[in-house]
N, C-alpha and C positions, 0 to 999 in steps of 0.2 A: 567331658573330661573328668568331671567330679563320680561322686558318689550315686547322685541322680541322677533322673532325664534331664534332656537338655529342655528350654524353654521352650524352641521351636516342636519339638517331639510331642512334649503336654499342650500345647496347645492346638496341634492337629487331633489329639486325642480325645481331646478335651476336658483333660485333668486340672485342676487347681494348683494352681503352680503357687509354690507359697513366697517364692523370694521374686513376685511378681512389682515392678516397678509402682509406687504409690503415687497417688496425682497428685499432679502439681498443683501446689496453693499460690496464687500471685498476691504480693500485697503491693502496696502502693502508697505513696508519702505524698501529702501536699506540700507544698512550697511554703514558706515563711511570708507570712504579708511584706508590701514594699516598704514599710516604714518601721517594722521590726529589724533592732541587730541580731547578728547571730548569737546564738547560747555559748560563753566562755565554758570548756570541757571539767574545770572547777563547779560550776552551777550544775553539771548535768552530774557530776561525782554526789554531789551534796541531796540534789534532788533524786536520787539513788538510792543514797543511807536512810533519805527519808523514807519512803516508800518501803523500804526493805529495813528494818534496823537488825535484821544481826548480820548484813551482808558491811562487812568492813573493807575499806580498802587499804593498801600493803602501805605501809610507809617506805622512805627511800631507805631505809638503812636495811629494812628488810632484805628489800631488791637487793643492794648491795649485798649482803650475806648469802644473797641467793647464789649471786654472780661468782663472788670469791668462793662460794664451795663447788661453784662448775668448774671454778679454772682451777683449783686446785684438783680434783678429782683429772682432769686434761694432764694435767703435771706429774701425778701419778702413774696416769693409765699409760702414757709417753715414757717412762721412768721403765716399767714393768715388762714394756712392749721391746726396748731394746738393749740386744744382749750384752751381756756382760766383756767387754772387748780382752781380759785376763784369759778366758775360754777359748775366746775365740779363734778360729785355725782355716787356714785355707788352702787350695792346690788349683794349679791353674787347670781350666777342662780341656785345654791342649795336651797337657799331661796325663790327664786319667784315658787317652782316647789312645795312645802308642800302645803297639802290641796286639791289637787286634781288641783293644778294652778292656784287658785283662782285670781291671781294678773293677769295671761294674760288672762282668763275666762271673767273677767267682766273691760269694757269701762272706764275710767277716769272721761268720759264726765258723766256720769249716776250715780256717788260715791256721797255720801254725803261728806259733809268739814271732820270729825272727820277720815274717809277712808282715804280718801286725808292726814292728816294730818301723818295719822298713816303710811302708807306710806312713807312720808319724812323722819320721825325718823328713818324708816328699812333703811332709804339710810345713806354712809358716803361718806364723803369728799374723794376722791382718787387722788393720781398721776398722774396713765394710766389706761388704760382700757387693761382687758387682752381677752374681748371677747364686742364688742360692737352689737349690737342686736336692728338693727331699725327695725319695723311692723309697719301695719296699723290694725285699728280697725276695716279694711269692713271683712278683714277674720272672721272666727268662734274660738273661744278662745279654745276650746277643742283638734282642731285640730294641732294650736300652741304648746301647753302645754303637748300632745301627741308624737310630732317633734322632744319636744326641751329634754323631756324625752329619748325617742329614744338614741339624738345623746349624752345629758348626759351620760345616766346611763345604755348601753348596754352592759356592763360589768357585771352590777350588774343583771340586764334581765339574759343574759348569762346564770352565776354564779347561782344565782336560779333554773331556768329550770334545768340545768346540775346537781344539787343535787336534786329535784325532781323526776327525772328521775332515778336517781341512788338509791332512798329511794321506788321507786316501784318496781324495777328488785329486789331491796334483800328481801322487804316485798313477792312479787312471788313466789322469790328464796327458800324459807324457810315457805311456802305454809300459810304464813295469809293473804295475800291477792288472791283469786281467779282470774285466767285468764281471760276474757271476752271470750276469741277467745279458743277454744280447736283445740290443732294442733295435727292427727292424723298419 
């Protein structure tokens, strides 16, 4: 899938595969004698610094500064991420689907002002958005409008079909409507 062969291909071939798994090193720890306590993680900080001196450890205020600049930076990025509710506008997508989809059918860019204008009015001011729905206009509007019926209103598709279906079996049933197929 990448740029290379695969591992199994170099290795039939018998190429040097370079991103080849390196062996495993095991190491291993003895146990603490029985009459030894354990190392408080203070001694093993200190026995640390020693061994290492320019390896320092964070003080708590550090950490703290570290912490309030995460949740600050959160507090922003949250700030930044949600829109400004003064802009914001909405239309129910039960709306934009009457008429055959007329609103995702035809381009903004190609509307006259009065369109355009008639437009804004079907919009209102909202809170949130309970379904946001960005597109482009290189698609074909039909197939949109098509989509968006689909995942609307496939209930109501359904629900239809399923009493159609049921008003031909009883019109058969009760002989006003003829078979097409005669089954012998």
């Amino acid at each position: 899938m990448g740029a290379s062969q695969s591992l199994c291909r170099a290795k039939a071939t018998g190429c040097d595969w370079e991103g080849a798994p390196a062996p495993v090193e095991v190491i291993e720890a003895a146990a603490a004698p029985a009459g030894q306590d354990a190392v408080e993680p203070e001694e093993i900080i200190s026995r640390f610094q020693a061994a290492f001196p320019g390896a320092t450890s964070e003080s708590d205020n550090d950490i703290t500064a570290r912490q309030d600049s995460k949740s600050r930076r959160r507090v922003l990025l949250n700030r930044a991420l949600v829109p400004d509710v003064d802009i914001m506008r909405g239309i129910s997508l039960q709306s934009t689907l009457v008429w055959g989809g007329r609103l995702w059918r035809l381009a903004p860019a190609g509307l006259p002002e009065q369109e355009l204008a008639s437009r804004w009015r079907d919009s209102r001011r909202v809170e949130h958005f309970d379904v946001f729905l960005s597109h482009t206009w290189r698609t074909k509007g039909l197939s949109k409008f098509l989509s968006l019926s689909l995942q609307c209103g496939w209930l109501r598709i359904f629900l239809a079909w399923f009493l159609a279906i049921l008003l031909l079996e009883v019109l058969a049933f009760w002989d006003i409507l003829s078979p097409h197929i005669l089954v012998q």
